[in-house]
DOSEKE-995666 format. One record per residue: residue number from 1; z, y, x of N, C-alpha, C in turn. Coordinates in steps of 0.02 Angstrom, whole numbers, always signed. Layout:
N
{n->NUM | nw->Z | nv->Y | nu->X | caw->Z | cav->Y | cau->X | cw->Z | cv->Y | cu->X} .
...
***
This chain:
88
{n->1 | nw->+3174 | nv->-6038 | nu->-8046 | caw->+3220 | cav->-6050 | cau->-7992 | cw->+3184 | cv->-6072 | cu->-7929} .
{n->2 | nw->+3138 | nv->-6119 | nu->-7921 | caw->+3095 | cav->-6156 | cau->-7883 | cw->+3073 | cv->-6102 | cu->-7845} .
{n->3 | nw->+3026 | nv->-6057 | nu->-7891 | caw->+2990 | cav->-5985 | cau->-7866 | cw->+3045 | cv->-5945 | cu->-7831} .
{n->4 | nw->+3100 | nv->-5925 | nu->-7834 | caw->+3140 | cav->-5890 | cau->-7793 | cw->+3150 | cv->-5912 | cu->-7721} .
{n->5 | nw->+3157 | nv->-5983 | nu->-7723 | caw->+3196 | cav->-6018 | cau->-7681 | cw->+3129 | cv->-6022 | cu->-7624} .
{n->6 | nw->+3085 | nv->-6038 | nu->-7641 | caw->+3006 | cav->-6032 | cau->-7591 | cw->+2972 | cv->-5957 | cu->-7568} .
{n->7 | nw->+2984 | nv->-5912 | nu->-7626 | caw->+3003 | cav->-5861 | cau->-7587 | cw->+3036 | cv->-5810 | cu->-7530} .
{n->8 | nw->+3113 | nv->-5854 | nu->-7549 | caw->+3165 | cav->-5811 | cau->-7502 | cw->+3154 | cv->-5851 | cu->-7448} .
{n->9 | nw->+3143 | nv->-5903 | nu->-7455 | caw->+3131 | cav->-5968 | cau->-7384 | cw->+3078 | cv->-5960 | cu->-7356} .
{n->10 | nw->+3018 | nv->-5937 | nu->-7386 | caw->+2973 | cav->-5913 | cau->-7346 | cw->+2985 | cv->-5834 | cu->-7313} .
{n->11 | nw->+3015 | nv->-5796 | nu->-7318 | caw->+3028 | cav->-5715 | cau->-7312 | cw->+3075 | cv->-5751 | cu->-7259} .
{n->12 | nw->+3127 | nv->-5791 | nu->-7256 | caw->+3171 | cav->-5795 | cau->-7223 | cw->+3142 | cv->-5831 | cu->-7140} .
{n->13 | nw->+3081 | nv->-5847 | nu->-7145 | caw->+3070 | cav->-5871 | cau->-7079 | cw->+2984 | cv->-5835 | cu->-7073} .
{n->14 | nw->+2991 | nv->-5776 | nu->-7094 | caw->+2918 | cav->-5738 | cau->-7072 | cw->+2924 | cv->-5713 | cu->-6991} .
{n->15 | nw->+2864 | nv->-5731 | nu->-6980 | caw->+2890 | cav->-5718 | cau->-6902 | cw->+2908 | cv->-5745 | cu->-6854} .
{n->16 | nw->+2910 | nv->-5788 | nu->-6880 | caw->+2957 | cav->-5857 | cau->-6848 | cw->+3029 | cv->-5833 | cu->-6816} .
{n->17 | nw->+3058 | nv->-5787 | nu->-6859 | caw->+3112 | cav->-5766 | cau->-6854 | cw->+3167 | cv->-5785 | cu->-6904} .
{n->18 | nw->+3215 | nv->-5813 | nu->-6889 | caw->+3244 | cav->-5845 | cau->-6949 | cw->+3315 | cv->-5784 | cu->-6970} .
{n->19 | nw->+3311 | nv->-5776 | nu->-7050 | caw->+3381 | cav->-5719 | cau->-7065 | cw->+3428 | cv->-5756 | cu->-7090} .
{n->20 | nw->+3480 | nv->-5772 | nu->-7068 | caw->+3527 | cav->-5808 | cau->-7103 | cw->+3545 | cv->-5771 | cu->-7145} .
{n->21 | nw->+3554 | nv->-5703 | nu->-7166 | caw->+3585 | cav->-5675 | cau->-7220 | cw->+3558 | cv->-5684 | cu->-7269} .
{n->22 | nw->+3477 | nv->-5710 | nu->-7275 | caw->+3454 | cav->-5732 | cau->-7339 | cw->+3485 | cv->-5791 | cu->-7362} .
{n->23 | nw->+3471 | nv->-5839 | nu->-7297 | caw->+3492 | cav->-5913 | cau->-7336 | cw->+3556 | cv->-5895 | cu->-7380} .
{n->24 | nw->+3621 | nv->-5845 | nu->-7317 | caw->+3686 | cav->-5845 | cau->-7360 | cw->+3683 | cv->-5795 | cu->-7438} .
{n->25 | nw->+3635 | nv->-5768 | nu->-7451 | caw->+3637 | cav->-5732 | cau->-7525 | cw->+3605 | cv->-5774 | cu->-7552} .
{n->26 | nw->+3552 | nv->-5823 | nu->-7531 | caw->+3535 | cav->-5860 | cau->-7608 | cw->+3589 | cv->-5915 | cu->-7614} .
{n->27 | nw->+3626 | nv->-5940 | nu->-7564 | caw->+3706 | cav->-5990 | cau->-7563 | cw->+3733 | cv->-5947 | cu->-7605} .
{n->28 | nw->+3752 | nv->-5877 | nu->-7605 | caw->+3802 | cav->-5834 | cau->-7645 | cw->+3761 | cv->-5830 | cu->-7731} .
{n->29 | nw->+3702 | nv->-5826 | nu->-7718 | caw->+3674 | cav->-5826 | cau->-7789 | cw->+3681 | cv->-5886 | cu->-7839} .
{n->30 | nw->+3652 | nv->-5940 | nu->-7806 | caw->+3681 | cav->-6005 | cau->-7846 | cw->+3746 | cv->-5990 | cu->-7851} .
{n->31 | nw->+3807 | nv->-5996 | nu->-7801 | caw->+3874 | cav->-5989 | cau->-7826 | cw->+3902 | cv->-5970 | cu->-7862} .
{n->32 | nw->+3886 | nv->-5893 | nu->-7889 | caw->+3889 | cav->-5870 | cau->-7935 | cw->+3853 | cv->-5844 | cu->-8008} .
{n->33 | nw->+3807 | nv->-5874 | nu->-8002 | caw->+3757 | cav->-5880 | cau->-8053 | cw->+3721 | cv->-5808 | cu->-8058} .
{n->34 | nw->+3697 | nv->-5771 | nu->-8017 | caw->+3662 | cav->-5711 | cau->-8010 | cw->+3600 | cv->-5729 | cu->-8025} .
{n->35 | nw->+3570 | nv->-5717 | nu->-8082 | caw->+3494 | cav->-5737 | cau->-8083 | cw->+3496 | cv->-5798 | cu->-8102} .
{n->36 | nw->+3518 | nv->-5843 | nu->-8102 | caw->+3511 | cav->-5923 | cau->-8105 | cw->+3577 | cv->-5946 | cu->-8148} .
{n->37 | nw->+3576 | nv->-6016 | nu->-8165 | caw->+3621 | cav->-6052 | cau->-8160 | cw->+3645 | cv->-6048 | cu->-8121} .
{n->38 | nw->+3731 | nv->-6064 | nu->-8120 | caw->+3760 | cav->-6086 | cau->-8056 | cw->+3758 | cv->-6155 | cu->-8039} .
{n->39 | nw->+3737 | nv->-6138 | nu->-7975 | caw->+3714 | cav->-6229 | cau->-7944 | cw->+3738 | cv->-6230 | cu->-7876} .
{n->40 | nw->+3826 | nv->-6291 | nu->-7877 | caw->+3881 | cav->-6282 | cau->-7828 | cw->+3832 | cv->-6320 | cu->-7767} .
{n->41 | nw->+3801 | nv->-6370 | nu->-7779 | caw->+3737 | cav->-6411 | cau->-7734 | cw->+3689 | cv->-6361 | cu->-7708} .
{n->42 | nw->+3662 | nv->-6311 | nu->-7740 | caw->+3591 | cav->-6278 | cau->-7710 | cw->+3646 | cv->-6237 | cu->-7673} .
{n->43 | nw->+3694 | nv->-6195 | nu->-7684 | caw->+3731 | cav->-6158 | cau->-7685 | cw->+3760 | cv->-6165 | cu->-7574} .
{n->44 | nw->+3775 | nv->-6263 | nu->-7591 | caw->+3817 | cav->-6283 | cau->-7538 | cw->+3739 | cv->-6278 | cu->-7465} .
{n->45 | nw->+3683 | nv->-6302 | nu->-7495 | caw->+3641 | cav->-6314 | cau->-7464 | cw->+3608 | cv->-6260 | cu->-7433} .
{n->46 | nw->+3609 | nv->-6206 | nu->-7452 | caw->+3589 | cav->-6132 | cau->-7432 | cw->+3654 | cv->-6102 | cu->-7382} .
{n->47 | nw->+3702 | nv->-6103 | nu->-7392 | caw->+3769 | cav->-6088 | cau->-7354 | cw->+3753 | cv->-6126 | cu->-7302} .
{n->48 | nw->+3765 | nv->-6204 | nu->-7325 | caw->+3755 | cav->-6237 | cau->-7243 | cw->+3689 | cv->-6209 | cu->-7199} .
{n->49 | nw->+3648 | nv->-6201 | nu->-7218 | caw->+3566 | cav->-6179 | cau->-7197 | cw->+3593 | cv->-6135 | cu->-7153} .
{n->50 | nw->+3609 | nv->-6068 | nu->-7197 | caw->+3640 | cav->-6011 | cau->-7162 | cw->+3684 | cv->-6019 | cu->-7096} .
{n->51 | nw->+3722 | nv->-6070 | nu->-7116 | caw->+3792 | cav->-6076 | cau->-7054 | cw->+3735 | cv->-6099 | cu->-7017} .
{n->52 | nw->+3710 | nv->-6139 | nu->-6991 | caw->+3684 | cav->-6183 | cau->-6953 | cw->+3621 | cv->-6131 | cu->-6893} .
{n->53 | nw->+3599 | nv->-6069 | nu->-6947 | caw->+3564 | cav->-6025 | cau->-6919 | cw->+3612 | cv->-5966 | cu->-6892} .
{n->54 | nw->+3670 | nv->-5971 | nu->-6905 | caw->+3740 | cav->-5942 | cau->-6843 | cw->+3769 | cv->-5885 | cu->-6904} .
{n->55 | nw->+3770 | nv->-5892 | nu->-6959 | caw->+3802 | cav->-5838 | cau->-7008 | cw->+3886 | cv->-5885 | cu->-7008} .
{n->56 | nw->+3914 | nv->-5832 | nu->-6983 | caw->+4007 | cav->-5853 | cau->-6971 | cw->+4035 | cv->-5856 | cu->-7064} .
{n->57 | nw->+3997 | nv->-5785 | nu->-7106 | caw->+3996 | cav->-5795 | cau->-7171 | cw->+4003 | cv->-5836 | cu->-7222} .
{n->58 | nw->+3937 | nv->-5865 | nu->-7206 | caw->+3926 | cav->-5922 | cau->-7233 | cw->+3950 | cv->-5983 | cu->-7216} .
{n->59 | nw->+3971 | nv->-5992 | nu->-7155 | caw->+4027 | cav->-6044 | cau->-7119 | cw->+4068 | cv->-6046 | cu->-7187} .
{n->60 | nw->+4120 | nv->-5996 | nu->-7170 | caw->+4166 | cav->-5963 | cau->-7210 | cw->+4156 | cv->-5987 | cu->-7283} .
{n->61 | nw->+4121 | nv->-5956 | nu->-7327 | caw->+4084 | cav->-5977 | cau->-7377 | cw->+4099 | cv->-6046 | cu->-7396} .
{n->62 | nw->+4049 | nv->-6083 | nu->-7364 | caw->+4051 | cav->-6144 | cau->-7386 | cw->+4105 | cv->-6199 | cu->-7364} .
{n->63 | nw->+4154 | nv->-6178 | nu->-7315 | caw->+4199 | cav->-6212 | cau->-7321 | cw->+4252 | cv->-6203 | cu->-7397} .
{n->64 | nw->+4246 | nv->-6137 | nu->-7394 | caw->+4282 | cav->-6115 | cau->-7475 | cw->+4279 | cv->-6161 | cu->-7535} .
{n->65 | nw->+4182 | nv->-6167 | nu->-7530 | caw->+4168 | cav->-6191 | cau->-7584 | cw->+4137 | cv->-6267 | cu->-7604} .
{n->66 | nw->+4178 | nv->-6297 | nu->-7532 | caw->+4174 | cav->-6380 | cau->-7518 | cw->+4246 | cv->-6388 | cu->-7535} .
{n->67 | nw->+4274 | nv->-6355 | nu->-7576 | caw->+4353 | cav->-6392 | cau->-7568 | cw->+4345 | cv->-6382 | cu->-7650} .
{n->68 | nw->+4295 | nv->-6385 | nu->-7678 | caw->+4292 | cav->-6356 | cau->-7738 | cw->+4233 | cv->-6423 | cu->-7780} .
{n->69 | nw->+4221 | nv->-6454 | nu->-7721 | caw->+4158 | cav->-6510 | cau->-7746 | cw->+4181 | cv->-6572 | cu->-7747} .
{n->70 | nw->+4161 | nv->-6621 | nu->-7782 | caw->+4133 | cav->-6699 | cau->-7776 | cw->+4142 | cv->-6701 | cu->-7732} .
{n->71 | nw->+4149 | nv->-6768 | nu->-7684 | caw->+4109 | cav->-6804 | cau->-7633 | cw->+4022 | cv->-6818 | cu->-7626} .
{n->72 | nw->+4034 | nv->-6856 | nu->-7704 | caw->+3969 | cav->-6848 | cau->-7721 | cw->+3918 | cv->-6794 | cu->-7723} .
{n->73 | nw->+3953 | nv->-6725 | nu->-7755 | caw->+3906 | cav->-6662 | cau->-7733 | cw->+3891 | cv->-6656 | cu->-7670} .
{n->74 | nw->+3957 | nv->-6657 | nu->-7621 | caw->+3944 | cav->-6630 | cau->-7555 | cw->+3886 | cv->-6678 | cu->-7524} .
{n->75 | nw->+3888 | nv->-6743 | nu->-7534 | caw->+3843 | cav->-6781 | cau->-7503 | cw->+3777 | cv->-6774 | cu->-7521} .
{n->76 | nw->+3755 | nv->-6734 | nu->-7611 | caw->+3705 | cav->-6722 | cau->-7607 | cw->+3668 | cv->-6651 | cu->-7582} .
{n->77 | nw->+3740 | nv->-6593 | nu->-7583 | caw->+3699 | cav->-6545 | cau->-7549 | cw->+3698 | cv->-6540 | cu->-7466} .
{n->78 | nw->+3719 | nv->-6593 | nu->-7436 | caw->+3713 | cav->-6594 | cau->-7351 | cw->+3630 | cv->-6658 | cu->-7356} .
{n->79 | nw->+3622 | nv->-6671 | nu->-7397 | caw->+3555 | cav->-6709 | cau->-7406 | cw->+3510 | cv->-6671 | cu->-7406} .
{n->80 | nw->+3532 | nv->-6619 | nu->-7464 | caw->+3468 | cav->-6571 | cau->-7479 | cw->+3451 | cv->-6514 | cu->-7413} .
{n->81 | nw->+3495 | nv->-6527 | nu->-7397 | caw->+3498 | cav->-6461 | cau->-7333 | cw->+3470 | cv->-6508 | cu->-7266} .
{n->82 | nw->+3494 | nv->-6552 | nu->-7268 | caw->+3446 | cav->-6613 | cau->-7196 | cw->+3363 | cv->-6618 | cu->-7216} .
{n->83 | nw->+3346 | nv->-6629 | nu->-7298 | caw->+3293 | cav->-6637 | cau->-7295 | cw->+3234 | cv->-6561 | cu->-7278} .
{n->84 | nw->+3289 | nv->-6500 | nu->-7303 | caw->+3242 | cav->-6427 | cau->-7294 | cw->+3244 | cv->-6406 | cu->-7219} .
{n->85 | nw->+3302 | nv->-6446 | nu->-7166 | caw->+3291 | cav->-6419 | cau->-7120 | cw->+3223 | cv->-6458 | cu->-7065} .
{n->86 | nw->+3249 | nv->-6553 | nu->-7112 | caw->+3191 | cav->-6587 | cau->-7078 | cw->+3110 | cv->-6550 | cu->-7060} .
{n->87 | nw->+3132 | nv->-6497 | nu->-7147 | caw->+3041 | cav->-6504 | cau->-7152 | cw->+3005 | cv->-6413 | cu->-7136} .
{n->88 | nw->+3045 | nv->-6375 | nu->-7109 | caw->+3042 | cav->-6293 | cau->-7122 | cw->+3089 | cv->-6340 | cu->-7020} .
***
């Protein structure tokens, strides 16, 4: 899982061009367990990524699939997504 996720994140800013449609398919991949577990946290944290890099989609998306979480989840995948944007 690790290996995917450093992959598509690296592919996703080659160039120093950023694709939001990646961030939003690996958000859609966790969500639905394509390849992986489903993981509603990695899932939320890739969506937000995406929105934030201007995918209306993934906006979309993850509002869907914040009405569907914890508090507690949501707070940890807007963590996980502050700390990947801190550092990328």
């Amino acid at each position: 899982m690790a290996r995917f996720e450093m992959n598509n994140s690296g592919m996703a800013t080659m160039g120093g061009e950023t694709r939001a449609d990646t961030f939003c398919e690996m958000g859609l991949m966790y969500a639905t367990g394509r390849g992986c577990d489903i993981d509603l946290i990695s899932a939320h944290k890739w969506l937000n990524i995406a929105a934030i890099k201007g995918s209306e989609r993934a906006a979309e998306l993850r509002a869907d699939l914040s009405m569907t979480m914890s508090k507690m989840e949501l707070a940890a995948a807007l963590r996980a997504a502050r700390e990947w944007m801190t550092m990328h």
